[in-house]
N, C-alpha and C positions, 0 to 999 in steps of 0.2 A: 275080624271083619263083621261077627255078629253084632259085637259091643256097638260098633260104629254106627250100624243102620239101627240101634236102637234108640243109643242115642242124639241120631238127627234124622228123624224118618223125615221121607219123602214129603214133602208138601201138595196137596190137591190142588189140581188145577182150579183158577177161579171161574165162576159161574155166573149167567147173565147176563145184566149191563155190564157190570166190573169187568168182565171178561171181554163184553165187546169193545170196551174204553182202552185195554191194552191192547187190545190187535193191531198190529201196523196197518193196516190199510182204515180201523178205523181215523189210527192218529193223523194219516195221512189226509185223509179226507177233512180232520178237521183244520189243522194246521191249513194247510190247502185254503179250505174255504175262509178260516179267519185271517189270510195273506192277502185273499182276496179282496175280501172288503174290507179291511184296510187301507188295501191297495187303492181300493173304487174310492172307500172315502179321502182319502190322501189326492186322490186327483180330482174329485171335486174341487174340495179348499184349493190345489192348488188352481184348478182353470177359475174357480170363483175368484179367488186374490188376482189371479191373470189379467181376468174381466174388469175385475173392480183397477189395478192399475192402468190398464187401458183406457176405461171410462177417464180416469183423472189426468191420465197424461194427454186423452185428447179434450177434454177440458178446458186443461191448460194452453192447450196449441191455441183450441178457438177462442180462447178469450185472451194471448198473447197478439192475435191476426185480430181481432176485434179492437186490442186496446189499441195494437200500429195503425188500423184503417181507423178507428174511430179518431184518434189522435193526426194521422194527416187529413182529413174530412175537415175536424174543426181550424187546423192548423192552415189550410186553404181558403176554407172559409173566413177565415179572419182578414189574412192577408185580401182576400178581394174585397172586401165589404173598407177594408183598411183607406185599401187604392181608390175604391169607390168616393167613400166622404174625404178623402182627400182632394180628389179633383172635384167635387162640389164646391167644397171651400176655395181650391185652386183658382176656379173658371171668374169668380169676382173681383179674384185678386188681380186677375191677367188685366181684368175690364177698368179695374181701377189702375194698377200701373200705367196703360195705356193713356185715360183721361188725364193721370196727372204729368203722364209726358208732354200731352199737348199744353193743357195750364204754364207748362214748367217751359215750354218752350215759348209760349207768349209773354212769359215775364223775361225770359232772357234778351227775346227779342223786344222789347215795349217801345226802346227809341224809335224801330223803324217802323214797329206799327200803332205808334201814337196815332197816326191824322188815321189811319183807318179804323183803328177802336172809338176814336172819338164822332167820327162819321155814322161808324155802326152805331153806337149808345143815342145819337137823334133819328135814328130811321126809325117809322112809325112802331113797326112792328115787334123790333128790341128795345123801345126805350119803356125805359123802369118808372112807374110812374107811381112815386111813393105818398103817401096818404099818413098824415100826423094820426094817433090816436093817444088824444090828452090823457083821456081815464087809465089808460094801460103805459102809458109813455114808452112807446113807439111807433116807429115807421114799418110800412109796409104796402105795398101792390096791392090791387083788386084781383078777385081768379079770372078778371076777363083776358089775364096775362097767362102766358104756356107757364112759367117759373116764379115761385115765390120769392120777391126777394124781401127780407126783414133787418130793420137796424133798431138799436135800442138807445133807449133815452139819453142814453150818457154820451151818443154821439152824434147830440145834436144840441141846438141851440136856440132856445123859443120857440120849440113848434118848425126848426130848420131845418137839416141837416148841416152838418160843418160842410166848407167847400171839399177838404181833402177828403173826406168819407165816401161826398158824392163822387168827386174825380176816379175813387179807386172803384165805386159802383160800376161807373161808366166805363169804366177799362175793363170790365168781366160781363159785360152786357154782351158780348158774342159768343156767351157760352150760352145764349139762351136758343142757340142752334144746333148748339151739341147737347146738351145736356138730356133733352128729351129723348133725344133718340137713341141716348144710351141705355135711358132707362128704361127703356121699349124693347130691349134687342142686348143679345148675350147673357150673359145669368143673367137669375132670377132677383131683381133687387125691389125692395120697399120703396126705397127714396136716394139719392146722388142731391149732393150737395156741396158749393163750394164756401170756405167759411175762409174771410181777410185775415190779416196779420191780426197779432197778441193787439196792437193799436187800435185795429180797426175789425174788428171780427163781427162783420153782417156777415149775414148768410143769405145764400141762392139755390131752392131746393126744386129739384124737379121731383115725380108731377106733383102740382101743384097743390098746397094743404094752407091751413088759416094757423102757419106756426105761432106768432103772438099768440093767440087764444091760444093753443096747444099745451106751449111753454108758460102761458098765465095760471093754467090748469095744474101743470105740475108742478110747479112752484112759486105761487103767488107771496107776495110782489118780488122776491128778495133774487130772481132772476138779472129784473132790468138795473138793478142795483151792483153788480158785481161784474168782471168781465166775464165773457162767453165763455171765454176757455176754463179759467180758474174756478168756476161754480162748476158746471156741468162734469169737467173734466181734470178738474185737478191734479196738479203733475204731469200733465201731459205738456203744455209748451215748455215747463223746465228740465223735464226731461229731451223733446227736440233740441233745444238751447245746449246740452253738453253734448249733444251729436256735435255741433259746428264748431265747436275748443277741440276734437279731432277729426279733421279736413280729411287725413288718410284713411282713419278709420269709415269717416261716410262713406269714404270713396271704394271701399273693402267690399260694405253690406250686401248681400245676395239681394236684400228685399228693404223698403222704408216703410213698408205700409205696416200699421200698429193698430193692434185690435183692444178693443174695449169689452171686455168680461158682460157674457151678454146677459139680457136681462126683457122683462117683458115689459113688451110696448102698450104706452096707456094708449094709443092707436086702434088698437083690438089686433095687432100684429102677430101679437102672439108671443114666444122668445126671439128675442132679436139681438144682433151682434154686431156692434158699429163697428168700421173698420176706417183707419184716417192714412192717408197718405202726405208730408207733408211738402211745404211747398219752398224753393230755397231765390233769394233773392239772385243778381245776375253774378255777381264776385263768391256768391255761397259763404257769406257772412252773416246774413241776417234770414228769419224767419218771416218769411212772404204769406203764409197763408197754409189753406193744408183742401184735400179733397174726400168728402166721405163719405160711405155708403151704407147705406142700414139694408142690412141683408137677413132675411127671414129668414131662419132655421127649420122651420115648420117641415119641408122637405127632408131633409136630412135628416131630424129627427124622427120623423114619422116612418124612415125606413128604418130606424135601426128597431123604433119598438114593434115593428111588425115582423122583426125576424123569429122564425120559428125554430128550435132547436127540438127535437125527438118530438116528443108531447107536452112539455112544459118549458124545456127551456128557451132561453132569453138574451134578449145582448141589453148594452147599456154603453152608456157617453160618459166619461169622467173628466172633470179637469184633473192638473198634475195636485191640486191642493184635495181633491177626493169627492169635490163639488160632482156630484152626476145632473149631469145634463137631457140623461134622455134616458129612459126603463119604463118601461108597463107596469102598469100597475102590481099584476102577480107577480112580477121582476121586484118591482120594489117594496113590495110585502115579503120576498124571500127573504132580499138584500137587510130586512128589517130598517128600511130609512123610513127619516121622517122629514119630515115638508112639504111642498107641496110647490107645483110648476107657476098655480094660478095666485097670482099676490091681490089679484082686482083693479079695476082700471082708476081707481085713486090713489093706488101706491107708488104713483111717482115712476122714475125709473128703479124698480124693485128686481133686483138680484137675485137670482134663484138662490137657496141655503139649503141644499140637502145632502149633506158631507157623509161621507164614511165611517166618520169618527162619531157620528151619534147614532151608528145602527146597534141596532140588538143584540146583532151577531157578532161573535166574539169576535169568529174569524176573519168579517168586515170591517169590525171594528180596527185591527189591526193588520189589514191590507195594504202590504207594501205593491205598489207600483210598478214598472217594467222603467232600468232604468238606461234604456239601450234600445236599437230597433229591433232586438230578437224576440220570437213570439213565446211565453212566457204559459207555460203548460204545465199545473198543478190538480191536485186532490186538498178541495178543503171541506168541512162538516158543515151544513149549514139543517138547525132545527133538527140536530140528529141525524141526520142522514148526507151520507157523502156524494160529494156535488164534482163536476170537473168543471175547472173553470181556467178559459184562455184568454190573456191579454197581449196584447198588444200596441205603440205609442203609434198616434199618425204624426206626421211631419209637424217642427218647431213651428210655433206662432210668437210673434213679438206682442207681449200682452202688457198693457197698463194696467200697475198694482201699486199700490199703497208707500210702495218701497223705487218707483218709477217704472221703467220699461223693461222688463226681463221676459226671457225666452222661456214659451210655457207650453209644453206637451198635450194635447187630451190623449186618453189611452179610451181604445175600442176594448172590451172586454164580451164574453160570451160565457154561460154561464146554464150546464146540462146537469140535472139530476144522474147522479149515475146508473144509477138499477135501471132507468129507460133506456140507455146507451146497452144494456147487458141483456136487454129483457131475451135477444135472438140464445144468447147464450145460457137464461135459465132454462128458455125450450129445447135447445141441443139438450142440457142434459136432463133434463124427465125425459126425451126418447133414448137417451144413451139407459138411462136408471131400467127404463121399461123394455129395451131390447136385453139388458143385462140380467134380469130377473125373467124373462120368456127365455135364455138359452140354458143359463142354471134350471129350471126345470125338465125344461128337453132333454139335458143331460143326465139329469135325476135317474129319469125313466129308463134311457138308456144305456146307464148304467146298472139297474137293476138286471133288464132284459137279460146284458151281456154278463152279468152275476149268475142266473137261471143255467145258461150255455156253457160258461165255462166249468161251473162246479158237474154239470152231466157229463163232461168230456173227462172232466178230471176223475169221477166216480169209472166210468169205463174204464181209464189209461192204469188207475190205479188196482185194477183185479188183473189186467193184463202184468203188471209189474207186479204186487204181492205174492203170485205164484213164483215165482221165481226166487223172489227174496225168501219165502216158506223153506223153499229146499236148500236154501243157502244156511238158513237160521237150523234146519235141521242137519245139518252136516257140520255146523259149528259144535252144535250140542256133542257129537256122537265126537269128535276131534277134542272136544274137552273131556268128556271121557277115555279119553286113550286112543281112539279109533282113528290114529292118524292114517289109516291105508284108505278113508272114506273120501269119497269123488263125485260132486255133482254133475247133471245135465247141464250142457249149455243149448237156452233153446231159443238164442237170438243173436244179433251180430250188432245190439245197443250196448248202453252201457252197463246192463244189468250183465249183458252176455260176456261182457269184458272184466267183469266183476267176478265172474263163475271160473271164464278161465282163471285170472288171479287168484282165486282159493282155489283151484286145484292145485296149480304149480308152487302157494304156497305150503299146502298140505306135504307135497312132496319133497319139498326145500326141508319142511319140519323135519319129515318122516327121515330123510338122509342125516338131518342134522342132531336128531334124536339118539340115530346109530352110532354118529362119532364124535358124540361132546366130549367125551374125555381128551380125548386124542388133541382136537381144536382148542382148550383150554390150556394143556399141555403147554402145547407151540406158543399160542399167545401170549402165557408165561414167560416164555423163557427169551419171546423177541422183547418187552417192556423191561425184562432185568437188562438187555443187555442196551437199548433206548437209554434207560435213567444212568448207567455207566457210562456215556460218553459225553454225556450232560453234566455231569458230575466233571470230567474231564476238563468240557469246554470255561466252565464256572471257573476252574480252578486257572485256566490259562488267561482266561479273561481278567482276575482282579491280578494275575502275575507284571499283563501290558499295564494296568490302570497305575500299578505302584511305579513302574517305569517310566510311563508316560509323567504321571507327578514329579517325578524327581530330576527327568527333563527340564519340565516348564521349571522347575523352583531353581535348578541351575541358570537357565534363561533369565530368570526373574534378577539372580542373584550377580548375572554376569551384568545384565543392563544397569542394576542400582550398582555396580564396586565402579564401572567405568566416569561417572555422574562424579564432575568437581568436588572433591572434598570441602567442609568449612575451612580445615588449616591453609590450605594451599589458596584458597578466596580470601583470607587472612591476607595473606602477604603479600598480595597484589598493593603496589603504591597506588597513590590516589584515587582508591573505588574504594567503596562498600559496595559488596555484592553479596546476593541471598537469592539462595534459589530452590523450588519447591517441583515435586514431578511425583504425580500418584496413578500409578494406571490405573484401568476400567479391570482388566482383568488381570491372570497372572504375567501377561508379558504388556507393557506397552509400547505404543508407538511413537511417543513422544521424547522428541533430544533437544536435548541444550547441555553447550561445554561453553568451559572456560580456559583457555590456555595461555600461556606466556611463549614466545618465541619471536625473533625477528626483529626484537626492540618495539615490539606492538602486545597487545593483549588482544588475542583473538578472540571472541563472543561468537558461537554459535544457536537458534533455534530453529527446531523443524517441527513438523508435525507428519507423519505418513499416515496414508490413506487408512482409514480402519485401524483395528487395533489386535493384539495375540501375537500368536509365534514369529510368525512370517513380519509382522509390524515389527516386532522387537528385535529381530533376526537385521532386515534393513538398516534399521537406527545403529545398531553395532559396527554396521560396515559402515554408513555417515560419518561416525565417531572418528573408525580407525583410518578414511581417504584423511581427514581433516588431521589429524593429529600427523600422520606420517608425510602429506603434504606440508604440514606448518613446520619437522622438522628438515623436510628436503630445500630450506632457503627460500620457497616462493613468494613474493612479495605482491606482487600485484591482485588486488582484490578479483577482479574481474577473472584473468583468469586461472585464480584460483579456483575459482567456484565451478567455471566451466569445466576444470580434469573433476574434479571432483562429481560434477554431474555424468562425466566420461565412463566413470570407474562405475559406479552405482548402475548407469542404464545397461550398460556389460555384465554385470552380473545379476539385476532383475532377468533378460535379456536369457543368461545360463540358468537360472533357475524357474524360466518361464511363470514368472509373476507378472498379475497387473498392476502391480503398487507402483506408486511415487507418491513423493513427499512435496510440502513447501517448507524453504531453508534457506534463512536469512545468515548473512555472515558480517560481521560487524570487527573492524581493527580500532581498537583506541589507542592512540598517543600524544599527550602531550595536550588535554581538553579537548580534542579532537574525536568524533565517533564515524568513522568510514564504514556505510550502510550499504549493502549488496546483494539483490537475490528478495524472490518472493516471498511472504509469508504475511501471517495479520500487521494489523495497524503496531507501529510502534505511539507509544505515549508518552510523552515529555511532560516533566512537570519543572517550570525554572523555582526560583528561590522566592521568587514573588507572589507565586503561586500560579502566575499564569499556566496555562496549560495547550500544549498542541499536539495534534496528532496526525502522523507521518503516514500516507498511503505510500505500502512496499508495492502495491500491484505493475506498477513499470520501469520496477527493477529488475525483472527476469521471468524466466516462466518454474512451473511447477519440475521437481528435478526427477530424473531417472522416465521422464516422455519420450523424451528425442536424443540422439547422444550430440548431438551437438547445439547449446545452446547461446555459444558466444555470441552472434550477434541482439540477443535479449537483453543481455546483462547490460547494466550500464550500474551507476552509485551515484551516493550523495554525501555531503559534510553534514555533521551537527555539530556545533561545538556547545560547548558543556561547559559551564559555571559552577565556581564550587557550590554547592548545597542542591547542585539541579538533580533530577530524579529522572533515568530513561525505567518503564515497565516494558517486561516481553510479555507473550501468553500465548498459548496458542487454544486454539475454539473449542476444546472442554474447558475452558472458562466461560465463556462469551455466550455457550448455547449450553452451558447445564441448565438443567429443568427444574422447577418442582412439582407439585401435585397435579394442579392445572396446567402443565405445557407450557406455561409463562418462560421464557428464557430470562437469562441471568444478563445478559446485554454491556454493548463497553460502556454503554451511559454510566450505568452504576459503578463499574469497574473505576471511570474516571473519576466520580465524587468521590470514591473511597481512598482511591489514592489522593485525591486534592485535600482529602480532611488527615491524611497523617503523612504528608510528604514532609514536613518538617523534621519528622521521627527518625532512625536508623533502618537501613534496608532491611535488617530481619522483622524487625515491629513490622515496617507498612508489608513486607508479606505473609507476615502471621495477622494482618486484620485483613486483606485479600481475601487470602485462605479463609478466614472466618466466616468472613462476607458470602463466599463461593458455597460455604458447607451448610450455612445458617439457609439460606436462598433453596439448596435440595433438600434441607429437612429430613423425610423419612424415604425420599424418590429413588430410585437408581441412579448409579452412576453411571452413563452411555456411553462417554467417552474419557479417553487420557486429561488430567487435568496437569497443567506447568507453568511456574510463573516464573522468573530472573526480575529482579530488582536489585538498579544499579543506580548508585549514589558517589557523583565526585564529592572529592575530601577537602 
């Protein structure tokens, strides 16, 4: 004992910090406090991360509720602004359809009111009192008249007029009573005008203007030179002209009035937009004349470019070919176009040219159109920065083009800078940003404070607790010394004091257990030798069943394959080749097929039962032995054969309370003859031609050993059979073997292979089968019974 304590003297207690660094109450306190703020900091990050996804999911809300309101906002706004310059344009149209109904009913009517047109054309106040102008060659009125009327040189004769010119003058001289007052009252129009046939095309314009000079103005001389229509308007009467080659189709049209692609008036009009309705003779054969209105746009257009969208955006007018019609200036500095509305009052009638296709902007540049009435609601970049812009078509216009009369859309468009539509939602979030960085610091704080608080509590809790644990730690000491009779205070009813109990009465358990370890070692002993000997025992009983149980199944195995047709006895059947293959899944299978002689028939059996093992292979045996000892008890009749046969099997599933049944077809041949009976797969014909068909067994019986009585299911059929024809059997571990990928093996393929060696000898086409079958699972499992029968008349 000397030796010992000298050679491991006592260690000194440590001193100082060291010493205070091991104390449990100081580890405690520090542990403790670095849980703590950890703890603080870990809940910061996570209410900061809290904050900050909240900031963005609300965000997201307000700038998803901002894009739906700002997107129906503008998506309203269109559509009204839509309806708006729709009915502006409407309201002239209504006024012009109307004028030309009357026109249109004065020509219909002209026989009965000859004597009164010709009455009215000498009454002081409607007669037209035209005036030669040598220098300009034409006719026309003084303004002391309400209505201009003008005819040009070509239709007249020295300084005359021709009589028919004048006649057809005179017959429209009582529109010098309507005419004014149309253009007084209902839309807004420039001028109403009625203009004669292709023949005769003077015109009658209210209120009254010095058209000769007008028309000498804008087109000196080569005006009085050409017809009215064919200068001015080219294509427009050949296009009215193939209105009247289809009568049903005039008679279809919603509308005849036809608009002319507007343009600015050398008038000071401004943009102007002719509009012609034409005029049809009394049978609606020939072209009588037409009615037209110059209708000032000024309106219309002046509201669209005063529309104000956020702080900078804009709407705009486009025709369908991308012509804009109407933009503000900063609209059309976004839009980057170029042209200009104002052409000057010597440019004739001057077309506005300020297309889509020669802006700046890419995006304009390649602006497809709305080509539908749905409102048309996009994100495009324009000058870098993303715009939203919504379009919309108003109602068809029948426009004269180059190409004649076609149906031409204008589309309304509107056009917002986007960051002004958002700006509500950069301000949501700077006060989200700023309420989110004022509650992380409140927090800060807060959590320090509550850092201060709880490490004081825990400094208190922890001297209350340390004593305790002291006298534990010292009782352990004196217990690892030997001193197992040593017993501490319990001086609470926590869990320290639950702790004191548990080392006393472990102390106690030691101290008993200390007295009689031999003893308990002993016993323990001798119960584990006599545990490992009956294990031993059961081991040895165990592989005694296992070799039993083997040589069971391998009789089983052995009883299924001796009962299975021999080749000799398939031999000597007359006129078949027959070849038949049967591989079980495991040691027993489920799968049967015979072949017998009896009756002056060759009976062919196959089945398949449910699943596959003992109890499968156990069934198939008793299938075998109904049918064998059936076929030699004399029965002839297919049908109910098969039915005792299902008799016998459901009575002894039935005694051995199995849920098995099989399907089990039965087949008699004689004489080319195959009598088919009872459920099972498809059978497969192959004739000598090659042709190929396949026989659904499904409504010839039901599944055997369900019901015991099946006769009224059963029913058959004939096949006959040509020498060289080919019948296949199989049952569905052919059809649904597998390989890697789950792919089944299927009768598709089953039948090409047979079709490509039906020529061959029944053992060849089921040794390529077989190949087929094996080559197809590859390295897979085998899941079920695999059986084929290949039969070949001779």
């Amino acid at each position: 004992m000397s030796s010992d304590r000298r050679s491991n003297p006592p260690q000194s207690p440590p001193s100082g910090v060291l010493a205070r660094l091991k104390k449990f109450n100081t580890k405690f306190l520090l542990v403790t406090g670095v849980s703590v703020v950890i703890g603080a900091l870990l809940n910061m990050l996570v209410a900061r991360a809290g904050l900050l996804r909240l900031s963005d999911r609300s965000s997201h809300e307000i700038e998803a509720g901002l894009s739906t309101a700002t997107k129906e906002y503008l998506t309203n706004h269109i559509e009204d602004k839509v309806k708006y310059t729709d009915y502006q344009l409407g309201h002239a149209d209504k006024d012009l359809d109307m004028l030309a109904a009357i026109v249109q009913n004065m020509i219909d009517h002209g026989d009965e009111l000859e004597p009164v047109l010709q009455q009215a054309a000498a009454l002081p106040m409607l007669r037209d009192k035209l005036v030669y102008n040598g220098k300009a060659n034409w006719y026309q009125n003084k303004d002391d008249e309400p209505v201009v009327v003008t005819a040009w040189g070509y239709l007249g004769d020295n300084g005359a007029l021709k009589p028919t010119v004048q006649a057809a003058i005179d017959r429209t001289a009582l529109l010098d009573l309507i005419m004014p007052i149309m253009a007084k009252h209902g839309a807004s129009k420039l001028q109403i005008y009625y203009v004669g046939s292709h023949e005769y095309p003077f015109a009658r314009m209210a209120p009254y203007v010095d058209l000769g000079t007008h028309l000498d103005h804008l087109a000196p001389p080569e005006h009085n030179q050409s017809n009215w229509y064919d200068f001015f308007y080219p294509g427009l009467h050949a296009s009215w002209q193939k209105w009247l080659e289809d009568p049903e189709g005039l008679k279809k049209r919603t509308s005849q009035i036809t608009m002319i692609p507007p343009y600015v008036d050398v008038a000071g009009g401004g943009l102007v937009m002719t509009t012609f309705h034409p005029l049809w003779s009394k049978d609606r054969k020939a072209f009588a004349g037409a009615i037209g209105f110059d209708i000032a746009l000024a309106q219309i257009l002046d509201s669209i470019r005063d529309v104000r969208l956020a702080e900078t955006g804009f709407a705009f007018l486009a025709q369908s070919d991308g012509n804009v019609l109407a933009v503000n200036e900063a609209g059309a500095e976004t839009l980057g176009l170029k042209g200009s509305a104002d052409r000057g009052k010597d440019a004739g009638l001057a077309m506005l040219q300020r297309f889509f296709k020669d802006s700046t902007e890419p995006a304009i540049k390649n602006l497809k159109l709305p080509q539908d009435g749905a409102v048309d609601y996009r994100e495009i970049v324009l000058g870098d920065k993303p715009h939203i812009i919504v379009l919309e078509r108003l109602r068809p216009l029948s426009t004269l083009t180059g190409d004649g009369i076609v149906t031409d859309h204008w589309t309304l468009g509107f056009v917002v800078p986007k960051a002004e539509l958002y700006q509500s939602l950069d301000r949501a979030q700077d006060a989200i940003e700023q309420t989110r960085t004022s509650l992380v610091t409140s927090q800060g704080f807060i959590t320090l404070g509550s850092l201060v608080i709880v490490m004081l509590g825990v400094y208190l809790v922890s001297r209350k607790m340390t004593g305790a644990l002291v006298a534990l730690s010292e009782g352990a000491s004196r217990m690892r010394l030997g001193d197992y009779g040593v017993r501490v205070a319990v001086m609470s009813d926590d869990e320290i004091g639950q702790l004191s109990v548990a080392f006393n009465e472990m102390a106690a358990e030691i101290q008993a257990h200390t007295q009689n370890l031999e003893e308990l070692v002993k016993a323990r002993t001798k119960e584990l030798e006599e545990a490992n000997k009956e294990i031993m025992s059961l081991n040895a009983q165990l592989a005694q069943e296992n070799l039993r149980l083997g040589a069971e199944l391998n009789v089983a195995r052995q009883l299924q394959l001796m009962v299975l047709p021999p080749a000799q006895e398939l031999k000597e059947i007359k006129d078949l080749d027959i070849a038949g293959y049967m591989s079980p899944a495991d040691e027993v299978g489920g799968d049967y097929y015979d072949v017998l002689r009896g009756n002056g028939v060759v009976k062919i059996g196959i089945g398949d039962v449910t699943g596959h093992g003992l109890e499968s292979g156990v069934l198939m045996l008793m299938v075998q032995t109904a049918v064998r000892t059936l076929l030699a008890s004399n029965e002839t009749d297919p049908q109910r054969f098969l039915s005792i046969v299902n008799k016998v099997i459901y009575q002894n599933i039935q005694r051995i309370s199995s849920d098995k049944n099989l399907t089990l077809s039965l087949m008699d041949y004689s004489d080319g003859v195959l009598r088919l009976t009872g459920q099972h797969e498809e059978v497969i014909i192959v004739r000598t031609d090659g042709t190929l068909e396949r026989v659904d067994t499904t409504g010839l019986g039901l599944p055997v050993g369900m019901d015991e009585d099946i006769s009224d299911f059963l029913s058959n059929i004939e096949i006959k059979l040509a020498v060289g024809d080919v019948v296949i059997l199989f049952t569905d571990g052919v059809t649904e073997a597998e390989r890697t990928d789950t792919k089944q093996y299927g009768v598709e393929r089953l039948c090409e292979v047979v079709l490509r060696n039906h020529d061959k000898t029944s053992q060849e086409i089921k040794d390529a089968v077989i190949d087929d079958v094996m080559a197809h699972i590859g390295n897979n499992k085998i899941y079920d019974d695999i059986t084929v029968l290949v039969i070949k008349r001779l």
